[in-house]
Each structure stands twice: as structure tokens, then as C-alpha cells.
N, C-alpha and C positions, 0 to 999 in steps of 0.2 A: 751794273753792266750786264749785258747778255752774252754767256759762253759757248761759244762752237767748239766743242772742242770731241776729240778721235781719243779710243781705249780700243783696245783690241778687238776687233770687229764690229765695231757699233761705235755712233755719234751721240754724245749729249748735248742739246743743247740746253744752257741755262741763263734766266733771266736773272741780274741779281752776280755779285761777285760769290758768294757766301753759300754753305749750306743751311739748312734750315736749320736753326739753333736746336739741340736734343733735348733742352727741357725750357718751357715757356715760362714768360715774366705771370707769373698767379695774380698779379693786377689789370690782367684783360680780363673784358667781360665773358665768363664761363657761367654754365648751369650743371649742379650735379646728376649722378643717375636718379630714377624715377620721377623725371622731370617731366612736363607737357605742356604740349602750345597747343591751341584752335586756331583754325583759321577764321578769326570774327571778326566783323566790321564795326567792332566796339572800341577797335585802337590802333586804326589806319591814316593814311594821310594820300590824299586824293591829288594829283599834279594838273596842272593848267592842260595837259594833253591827253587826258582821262585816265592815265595809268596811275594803280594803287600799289603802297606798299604796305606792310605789318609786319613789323622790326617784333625779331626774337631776340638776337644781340647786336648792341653798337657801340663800335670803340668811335668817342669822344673827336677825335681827331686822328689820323692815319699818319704813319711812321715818318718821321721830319715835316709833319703839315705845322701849321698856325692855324687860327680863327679863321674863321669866312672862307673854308677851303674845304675838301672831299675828305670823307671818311667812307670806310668800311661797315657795314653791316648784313644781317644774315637775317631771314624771314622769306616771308611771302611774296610774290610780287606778279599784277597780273598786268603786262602792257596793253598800249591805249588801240580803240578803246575799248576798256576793261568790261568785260560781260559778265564777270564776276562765277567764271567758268573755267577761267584758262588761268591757275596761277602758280607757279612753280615756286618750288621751295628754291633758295641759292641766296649766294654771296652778291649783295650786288651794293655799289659807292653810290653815297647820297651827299648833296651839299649840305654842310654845317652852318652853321652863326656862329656867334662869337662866345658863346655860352656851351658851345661843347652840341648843341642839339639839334636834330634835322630843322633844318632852314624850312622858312614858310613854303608850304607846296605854291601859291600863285606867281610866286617868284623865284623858283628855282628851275635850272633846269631838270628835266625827268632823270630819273637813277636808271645806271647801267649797268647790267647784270656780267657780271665776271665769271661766273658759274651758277649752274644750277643742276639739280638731282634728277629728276623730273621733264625734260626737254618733250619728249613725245609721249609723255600720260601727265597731261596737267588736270591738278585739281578744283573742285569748286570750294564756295564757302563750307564750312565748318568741317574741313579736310586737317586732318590731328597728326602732331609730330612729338613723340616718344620716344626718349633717352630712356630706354626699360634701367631694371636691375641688373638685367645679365648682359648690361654694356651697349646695345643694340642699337641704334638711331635712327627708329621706323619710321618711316610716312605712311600713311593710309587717307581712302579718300573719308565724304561725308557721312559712308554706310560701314565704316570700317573694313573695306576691300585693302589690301595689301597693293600699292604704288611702287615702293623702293626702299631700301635698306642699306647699311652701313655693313652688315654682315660680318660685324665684330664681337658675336653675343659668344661663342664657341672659342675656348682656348685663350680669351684675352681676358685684362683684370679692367676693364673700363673703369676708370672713375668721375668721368666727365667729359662735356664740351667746350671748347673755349674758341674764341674767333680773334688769329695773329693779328700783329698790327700790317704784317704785310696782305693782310686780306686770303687767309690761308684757315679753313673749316679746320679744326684737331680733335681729334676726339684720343683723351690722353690717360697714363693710368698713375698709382699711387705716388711715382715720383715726378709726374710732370712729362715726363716720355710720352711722341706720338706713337700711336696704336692706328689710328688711320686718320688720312687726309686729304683734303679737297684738292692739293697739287697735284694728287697721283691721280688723279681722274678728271683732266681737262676738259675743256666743252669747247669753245672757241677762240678762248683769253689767255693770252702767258701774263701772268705777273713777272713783278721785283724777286726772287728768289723761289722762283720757277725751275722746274728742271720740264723738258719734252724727251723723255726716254726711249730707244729704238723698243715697236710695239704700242707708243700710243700715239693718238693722233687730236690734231686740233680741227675739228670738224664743222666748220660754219652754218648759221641758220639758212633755213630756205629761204628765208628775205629778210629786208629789214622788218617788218613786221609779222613774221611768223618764224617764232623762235625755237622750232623742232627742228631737228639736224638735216640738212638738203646734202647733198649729191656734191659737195666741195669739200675736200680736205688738206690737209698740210704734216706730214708722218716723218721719221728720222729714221733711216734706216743704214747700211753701212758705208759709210763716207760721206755721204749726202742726204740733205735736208730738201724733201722733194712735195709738190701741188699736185693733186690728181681730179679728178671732180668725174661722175656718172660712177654705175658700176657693170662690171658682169660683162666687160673689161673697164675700168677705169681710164683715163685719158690724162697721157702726163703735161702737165701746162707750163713747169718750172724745176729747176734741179740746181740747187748748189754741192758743188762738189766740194770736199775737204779732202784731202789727201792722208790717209791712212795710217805715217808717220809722227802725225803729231801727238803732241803731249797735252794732255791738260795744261792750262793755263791758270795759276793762280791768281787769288784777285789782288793785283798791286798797284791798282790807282787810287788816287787820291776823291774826296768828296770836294766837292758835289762830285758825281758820279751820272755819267750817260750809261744808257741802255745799247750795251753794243755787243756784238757777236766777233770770238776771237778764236784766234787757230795760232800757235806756234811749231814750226818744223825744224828739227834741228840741225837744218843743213841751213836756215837762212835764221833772218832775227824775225820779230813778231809780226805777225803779219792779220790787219786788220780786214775781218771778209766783210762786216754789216758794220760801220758806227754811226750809229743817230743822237740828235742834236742831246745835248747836258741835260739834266733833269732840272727841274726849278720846284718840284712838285709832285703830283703821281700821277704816273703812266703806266700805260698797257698798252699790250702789242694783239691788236682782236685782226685773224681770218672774216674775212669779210664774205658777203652771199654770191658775189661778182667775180673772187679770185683775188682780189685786194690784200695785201697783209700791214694793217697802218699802225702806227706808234700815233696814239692819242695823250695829250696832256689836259692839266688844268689848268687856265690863267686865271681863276682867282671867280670868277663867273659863267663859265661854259669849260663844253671838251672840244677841244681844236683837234685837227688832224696835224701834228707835229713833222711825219717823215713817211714817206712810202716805201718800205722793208727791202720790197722786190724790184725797186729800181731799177737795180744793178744788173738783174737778170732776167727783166720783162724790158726793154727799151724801148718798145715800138707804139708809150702810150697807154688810153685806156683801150681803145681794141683791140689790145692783144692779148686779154685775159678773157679767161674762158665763156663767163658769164657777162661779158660786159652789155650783151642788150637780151639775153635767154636764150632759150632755145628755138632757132630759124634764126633768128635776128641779124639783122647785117647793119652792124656800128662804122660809122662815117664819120666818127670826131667830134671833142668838143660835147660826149653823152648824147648823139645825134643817133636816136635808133629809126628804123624805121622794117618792114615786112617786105620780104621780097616779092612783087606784083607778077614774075615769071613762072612764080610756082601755086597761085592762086588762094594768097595765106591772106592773115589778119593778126591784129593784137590780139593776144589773151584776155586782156584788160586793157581796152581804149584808154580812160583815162590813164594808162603806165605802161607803152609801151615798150621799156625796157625790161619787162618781164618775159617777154618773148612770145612767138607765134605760134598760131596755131594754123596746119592745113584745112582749109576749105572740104575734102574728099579724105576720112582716113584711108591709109597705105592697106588694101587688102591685097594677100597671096592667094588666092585661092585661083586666079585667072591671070596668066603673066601679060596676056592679052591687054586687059585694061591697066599695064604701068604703062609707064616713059620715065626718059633719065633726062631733065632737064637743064641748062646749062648756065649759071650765073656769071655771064660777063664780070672782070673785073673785081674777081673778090678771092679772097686767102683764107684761112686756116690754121688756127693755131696749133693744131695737128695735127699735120699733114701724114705724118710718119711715123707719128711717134706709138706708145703704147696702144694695143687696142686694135691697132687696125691691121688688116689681112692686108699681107703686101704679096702681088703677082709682079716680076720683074719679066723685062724683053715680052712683052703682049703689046696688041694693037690695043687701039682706043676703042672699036667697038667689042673685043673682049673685054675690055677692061665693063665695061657699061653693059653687058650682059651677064657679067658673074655677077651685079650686083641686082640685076632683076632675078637672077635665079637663087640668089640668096635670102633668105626671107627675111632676116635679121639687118639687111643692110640698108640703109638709109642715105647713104651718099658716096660717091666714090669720086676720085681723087686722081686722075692723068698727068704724070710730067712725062712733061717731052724730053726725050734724046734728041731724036735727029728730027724725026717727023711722025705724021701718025701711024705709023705704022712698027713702032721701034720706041719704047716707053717702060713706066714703073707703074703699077697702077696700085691703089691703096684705099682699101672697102672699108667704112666706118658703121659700125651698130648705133652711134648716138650724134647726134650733133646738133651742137652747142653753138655760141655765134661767131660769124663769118664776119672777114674784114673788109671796109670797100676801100679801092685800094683808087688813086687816079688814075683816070683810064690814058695819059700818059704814060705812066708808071708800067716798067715790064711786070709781069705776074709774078710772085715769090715760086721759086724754084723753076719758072716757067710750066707753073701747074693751072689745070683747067677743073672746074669742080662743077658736079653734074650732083642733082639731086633727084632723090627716088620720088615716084608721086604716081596716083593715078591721072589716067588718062580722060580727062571728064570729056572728050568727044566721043569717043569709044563709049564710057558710060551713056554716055544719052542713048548712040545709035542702038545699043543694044537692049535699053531699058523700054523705048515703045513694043520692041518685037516681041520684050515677053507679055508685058501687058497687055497685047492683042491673044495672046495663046491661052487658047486655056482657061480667058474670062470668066465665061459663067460659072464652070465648075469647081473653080476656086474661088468662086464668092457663095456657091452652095455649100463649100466645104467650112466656109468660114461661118457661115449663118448656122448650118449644124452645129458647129462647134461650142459655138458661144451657147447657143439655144443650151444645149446640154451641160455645161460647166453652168451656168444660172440653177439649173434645175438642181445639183449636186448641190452646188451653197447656199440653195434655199432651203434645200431638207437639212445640212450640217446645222444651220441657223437656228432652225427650230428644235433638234433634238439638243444643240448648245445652251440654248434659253431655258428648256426646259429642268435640262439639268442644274443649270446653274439655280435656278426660283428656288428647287427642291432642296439645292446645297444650301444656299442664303438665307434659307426658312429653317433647315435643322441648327446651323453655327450660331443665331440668335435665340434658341430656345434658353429660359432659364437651366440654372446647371452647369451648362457649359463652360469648360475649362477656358484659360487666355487661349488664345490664337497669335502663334507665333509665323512668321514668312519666311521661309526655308533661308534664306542670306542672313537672319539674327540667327536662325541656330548652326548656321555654317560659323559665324563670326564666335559665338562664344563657345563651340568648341574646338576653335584651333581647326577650321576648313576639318573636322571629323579626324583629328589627328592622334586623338588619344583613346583606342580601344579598349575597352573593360570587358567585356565578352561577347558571345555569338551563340545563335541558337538557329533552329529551323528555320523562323519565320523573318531573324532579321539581328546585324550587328547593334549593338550597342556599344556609348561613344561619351566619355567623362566631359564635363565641360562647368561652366559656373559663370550665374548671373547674380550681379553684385557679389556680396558674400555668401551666397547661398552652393553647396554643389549640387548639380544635377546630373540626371544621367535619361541618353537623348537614345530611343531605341529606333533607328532607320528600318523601316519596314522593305522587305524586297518582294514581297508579292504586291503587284500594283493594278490587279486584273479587278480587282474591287470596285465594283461605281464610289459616288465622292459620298453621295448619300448614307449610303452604306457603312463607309469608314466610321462617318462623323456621327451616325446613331450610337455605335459602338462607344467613340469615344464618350458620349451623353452620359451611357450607362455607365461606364466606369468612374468619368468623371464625379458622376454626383455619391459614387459608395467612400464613405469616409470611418475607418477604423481602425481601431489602437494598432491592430498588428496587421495592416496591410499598407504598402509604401503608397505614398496622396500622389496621383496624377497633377499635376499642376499646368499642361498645356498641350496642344497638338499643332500639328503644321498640317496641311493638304493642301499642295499649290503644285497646278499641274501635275505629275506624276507622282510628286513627292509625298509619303504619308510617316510620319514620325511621332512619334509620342514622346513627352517630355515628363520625366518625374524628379522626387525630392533624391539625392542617393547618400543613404548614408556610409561611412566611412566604416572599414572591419577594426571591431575592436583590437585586433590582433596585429593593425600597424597597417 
């Protein structure tokens, strides 16, 4: 079940009666430290909708499942369709067969990601994930660039990774105790024995098909579990309230077990805020890109939409969530988006326009001359009032509609009437998201009128012939100068570029010549230059090691050197070889950088 439940200034909610058991069953699938995965296409499984995955671990079947049902696993995974670019390390449920192993990709439906590490730095092929020795659970891409981390290397005793049955990443130490895990760092999914702690939040994708975190989220803060979506103010779209007196609720229901959210006060008996339908299988509750918060299940061949979370406190439908058609968009029922033709907008994406609109003329400040505040009959707002917005109280309506052209941040403002126009609340918004069409029987919510910022494209015209007539000639002289002379610049840069380069390209090839290394291998093998060994006039020096060998990487700080230059040098040193002087073994010169790579050997002295 899911718990709502109040502790002294803060809300828990948890998914799940139970806490997460303290030491795990050692018959999930785990890997110990100094472990490593690639990301290779040597042992993936391709789905009917182009999305791949490459399983690092898979439990067999997921906690109370059978055969031919959803499991858990953890790996790669890049959705369709895959460019084999964008693939995020995470947790994500794959259908099984009857044999415990992922179901034929032609006939399954596509895996859904429950978490992932990775949301907005996704990696390409042969992108490496490392359980180090000192506990650590790095990702790096395919030049070994540092992506993201467990940052459990410092002060803990790691001794591996194991994947719960409840679909819960652990990374645990000599007695089976988590040391850290994937439930304390949400994405957009509550699981079975979940907790959403005040401080983090569940943050929805920018769409359904681009899975970096968008401008929607869902947070727990004190008393109430609240929606916000945009930022720099944030816009509140939803709020469940709990009352401040309650107790934790222990988990005392019986199995099968629903996913419900509970409050007890002890002035009254148990009182039920969210309960959704019985489990038969496994479920999650996924923050959607729209404002949505759904309980999905499995029947046995697909994931159903099971219950809609925020029912109880969104009534009015799918328009009345924040995202229901984008940004401009004005939703009419029934997923009916369409562009408002008053303000001179379009789809973003014709074919999808419920991703929302774009203006025709962007909003410039710089001349209040060319705005207007335009008026959309007939439509509402899902916050009108709420967070975010500058509220002016007792102003008329054309105040209200000029603080908002004089504001440079506002983009719609918002008139309820009192008595008349002249006698009102007025309420300026910096983002807006989409609008409701309401029937044009229907009185307006709050009896508000809503007016949107835009340029004024007659004003633009009138004024765009009269500069184009001024000034003609001499600003088509200024431009013909202009260009004439930036040509001349990057024809002479070109050729003193080429020339330098022939001269570089002809010494790096001379026999002699040490390897040539690209300043990113010797950033990577010495730890991004993290390990100093000493410093002289001309330049630090910097411990590092390629394969078993150590080396020691002298970064040069005078760079006033042509490239030619550098690399004669290195020729000549390169090629001197004797018993008592340390073998140069490589150099870098790429763009600024010029370093020298040698053998180092170790002081006998420790």
C-alpha cells in the first residue's frame, strides 16, 4: 500500500506498507566490487519500437510475480528510436517467459524505465560502468569522461551491488546493509516500498519520448503533497493537504495488498486520502509529462492505466492539468488541443499538437509600442492565483493590462471582476502553460478574463517599411564593407592555419617520434591532473598510469611556443635513449596544450 502519513513537520509519503528490509536476501542477482559492464551491442535485445536494452542484472521474476509476467532489471537502455546515443544507465521492468528470461523483443511490449542515473547526460555505445574497489558506482561515457556517480567511495565499506526484488538499485556492505539506493533518488516512479521524503521530488520527463527531466514536478513538503511545473516561480497545479496531527500508520492490511495512500488523526478512526484498485501484479505510480500522476499495472501482456492518483483533487478533467495541450495551447476535451488563432500562434509540431504553441512574432521589450494585450474569449486557467503570479488587488482592467506590458517577464495577465471594470484583482503570470476552453454558455471561472502579451504585428509592419527606406544605401555600404573585410581576415587566418599546420603534420610523422597522445587520454589517465608530484619554472608535473605502467605527465605553462617548435624538441629528446636518463614515451600538442609524457619511476624510499 502507499503511505501518507505526518511526523513532526514533514510528510512521508510511502509506496508499499513496510520499510525496506536492512539486509537483503544474497540470492538476488548482485556483482562484487571491481566489477565492469560496456555498453556493447554484443548482448542487447532490440524491441518492435526500435528501443534497446543491455541487462547488467535481472531478477528472474519480480516479488509475488509467476511466469509470463514483469520483472526487474538494471542496464542500459536507449528509447525508440534508438540512435544508439542517448542511453541511460537505470532500473527499468522487462516482460519475462516462462523460463525466468526476457521475453522475445517482437512480441513484447517495450521496458519501462522506473529510474535512471543519467536523465540529462545520456551516453553512447561503449559508455563503461564500474563498481571500483573503493565502493564507488561510476558511469563514464565512451572516452572515459566522468557522467555520474554513487559517491559512496569515501567513508563506506562497499562490498557490492544487488538489484531488490522490489526493483530497488543497493549497493550494500559486508553484512548485507544498504550503503546507498535507488529509492532515495527518484526520477519520476514511486515503487512498492517507496518512500517520497520532504526535500525530494518526483520530476516528470519533457515528453513521453524525451526522457530528460521537463518543468513538472510532484514534492512533499509540510502537510501536503503538492504539483508545481515551470520555474523562477514555479506554478502550483495541485495540493493534498494532511493535517499535521497525524500519526504514522502502520501497515495492517491483509494481502493481496492495494497501493493506497493513508492518514490517521487521532481525534477521528482511519481515514483513507488516495486508495487505488488491489494489486494482482506490479505496479507504479509514474508523474506524467502533462501533470498526470497514474497507477499503472500489468495484465499479464501489456501496462494498463489502472487509476488516476489526482482524481480527487484535479476534477475538472484532462484540461485542467497544467500540460494538458503545452505551452499556449487551449485544451477543449476529449485530448482536443488546438492553437489559439487570436494571438497569431501555430503548433510546435504539426504532426503533435498537444505539445503546444508557438508565437508567430517573439515577445520583444525593447519598444512597449509594438505589444498589445490580447483577449481570449472563453477560456480559464489553472492558475489563475495561485503560486507565481504578481497579484495587484482594487485596479482597473486597463491597469491591470499595462503592468503587464510594462513588465518584461509577464506573459499574460489575468482580470477578475468585482463589480465592473473598473473595481477588480488583477494577477500577472511569467509562464503560461495551457488554457481551458470553457462553453461559451458557461460563466467564466471566477468571472476572470485573460488577456495575452504579444507583439503587435500591424505596428510591426508600419514601422519596418519606414526604416527600410532610411538610411538604405549606407547601410548596405556598411554591410558590403563589412563582409569585404571579415573575408579578407579569414582568408589570411586560413592560410597562416594551413601553413602551420603542413609544418606540424610533417615534424609529428618524422621517424623518432614518440606516441602522440590527445590531451582527453592524458586528462583520463591521470585522474583530470589530480595527482601532483612536483612543480618547476617551466611547468607542473602530474602522476598518472597507462595500463600497468606509471607515468609521470609534465603540463607545460608557457604556450607562446609555435607547434613546430614544441614538436622539434620533442624529436630530439624523443629519440636520446640511456641507461641513466628517464625514456620520454609520448607528447600531447593539441591546441594550446603542450605536455610531455615519461616512464616515472617509484623512490626507492617508499
Amino acid at each position: 500500500m502507499m503511505l501518507l502519513s505526518a511526523v513532526p513537520g514533514a510528510i512521508i509519503l510511502l509506496v508499499g506498507g513496510s520499510l525496506l528490509a536492512q539486509c537483503l536476501d544474497p540470492t538476488l542477482p548482485a556483482a562484487n566490487t571491481s566489477s565492469s559492464w560496456t555498453n556493447s551491442a554484443d548482448d542487447q535485445i532490440r524491441y518492435g519500437d526500435g528501443s534497446i536494452v543491455r541487462v547488467v542484472l535481472l531478477l528472474s521474476h519480480s516479488h509475488g510475480a509467476s511466469s509470463d509476467d514483469a520483472a526487474f532489471a538494471c542496464g542500459f537502455f536507449c528509447g525508440a528510436p534508438c540512435d544508439r546515443k542517448s542511453f541511460l544507465f537505470g532500473v527499468f521492468l522487462v516482460s519475462t517467459n516462462s523460463t525466468g528470461g526476457v521475453a522475445a523483443a517482437a512480441a513484447a511490449p517495450p521496458p519501462v524505465v522506473v529510474w535512471s542515473a543519467n536523465r540529462d547526460r545520456p551516453v553512447r555505445d561503449n559508455a563503461t560502468l564500474q563498481l571500483s574497489d573503493a565502493g564507488d558506482l561510476v558511469l563514464r561515457d565512451a572516452v572515459g569522461a566522468f557522467v555520474w556517480s554513487t559517491n559512496t567511495s569515501a567513508g563506506h565499506a562497499v562490498t557490492g551491488v544487488r538489484l531488490s526484488d522490489s526493483g530497488n538499485l543497493v549497493l550494500f556492505d559486508d553484512s548485507g546493509s544498504p550503503v546507498w539506493q535507488s529509492f532515495d533518488h527518484p526520477a519520476d516512479v514511486l515503487l512498492p516500498g517507496q518512500y517520497l521524503r520532504p526535500g525530494m521530488r518526483l520530476t516528470a520527463n519533457a515528453s513521453a519520448a524525451d526522457f530528460s527531466e521537463g518543468s513538472l514536478y510532484v514534492s512533499v513538503g509540510n502537510n501536503a503533497m503538492s504539483g508545481f511545473v515551470g520555474h523562477d516561480p514555479s506554478q502550483l497545479y495541485f495540493t493534498a493537504p494532511v493535517s499535521d496531527t497525524m500519526d504514522t500508520l502502520a501497515n495492517t492490511m491483509d494481502a493481496p495488498v492495494s497501493i493506497s495512500a493513508f492518514g490517521r488523526s487521532p481525534s477521528s478512526s482511519s481515514e483513507i486520502l488516495i486508495s487505488l484498485p488491489v494489486a494482482h501484479s506490479v505496479q507504479y505510480i509514474r508523474v506524467e509529462s502533462d501533470g498526470h500522476m497514474r497507477l499503472y499495472g500489468w495484465n499479464s501482456s501489456s501496462w494498463v492505466i489502472m487509476y488516476e492518483v489526482l482524481q480527487k483533487y484535479i476534477a475538472g478533467g484532462d484540461c485542467e492539468y497544467p500540460m494538458a495541450c503545452g505551452s499556449y495551447g487551449i485544451c477543449s476535451g476529449a485530448g482536443n488541443c488546438s492553437c489559439p488563432s487570436e494571438i497569431h500562434s501555430s503548433p510546435i509540431y504539426r504532426d503533435r499538437p498537444g505539445l503546444g504553441c508557438k508565437l508567430a512574432t517573439p515577445i520583444s521589450c525593447r519598444d512597449v509600442r509594438g505589444i498589445e494585450m490580447v483577449e481570449l474569449p472563453n477560456v480559464t486557467y489553472f492558475n489563475y492565483n495561485g503560486s507565481g503570479a504578481i497579484m495587484r488587488d482594487k485596479v482597473t482592467r486597463s491597469d491591470c493590462l499595462s503592468g503587464c506590458v510594462a513588465n518584461c517577464s509577464c506573459k499574460a495577465a489575468y482580470f477578475k471582476l468585482r463589480m465592473n471594470d473598473t473595481n477588480g484583482t488583477c494577477f500577472l503570470q511569467s509562464q503560461l502553460f495551457s488554457l481551458h476552453k470553457l462553453q461559451t454558455t458557461a460563466p467564466s471561472l471566477y468571472n476572470s478574463r485573460a488577456f495575452i502579451k504579444l507583439n503587435n504585428i500591424t505596428f510591426a509592419e508600419r514601422v519596418r517599411p519606414m526604416k527600410k527606406t532610411f538610411g538604405t544605401r549606407i547601410l548596405v555600404g556598411i554591410i558590403i564593407g563589412t563582409v569585404s573585410l571579415l573575408f579578407s581576415i579569414a582568408l589570411l587566418i586560413r592560410m597562416r592555419t594551413r601553413r602551420e599546420r603542413v609544418d606540424g603534420e610533417n615534424i609529428e610523422h618524422l621517424p623518432g617520434m614518440p606516441r602522440k597522445f590527445s590531451f582527453e587520454e592524458l586528462k583520463v589517465v591521470t585522474g583530470d591532473f589530480s595527482s601532483k608530484i612536483g612543480e618547476g619554472a617551466s611547468g607542473t608535473v602530474f602522476e598518472g598510469k597507462i595500463e600497468d605502467e606509471n607515468i609521470a605527465v609534465k603540463r607545460l605553462d608557457s604556450v607562446g611556443r609555435r607547434k613546430e617548435e614544441f614538436l622539434t624538441e620533442v624529436q630530439t629528446i624523443g629519440s636520446i635513449h640511456h641507461v641513466n636518463l628517464v625514456r620520454m614515451i609520448g607528447f600531447c600538442a593539441e591546441k594550446n596544450h603542450r605536455l610531455l609524457c615519461c616512464i616515472y619511476f617509484l623512490s626507492l624510499d617508499g
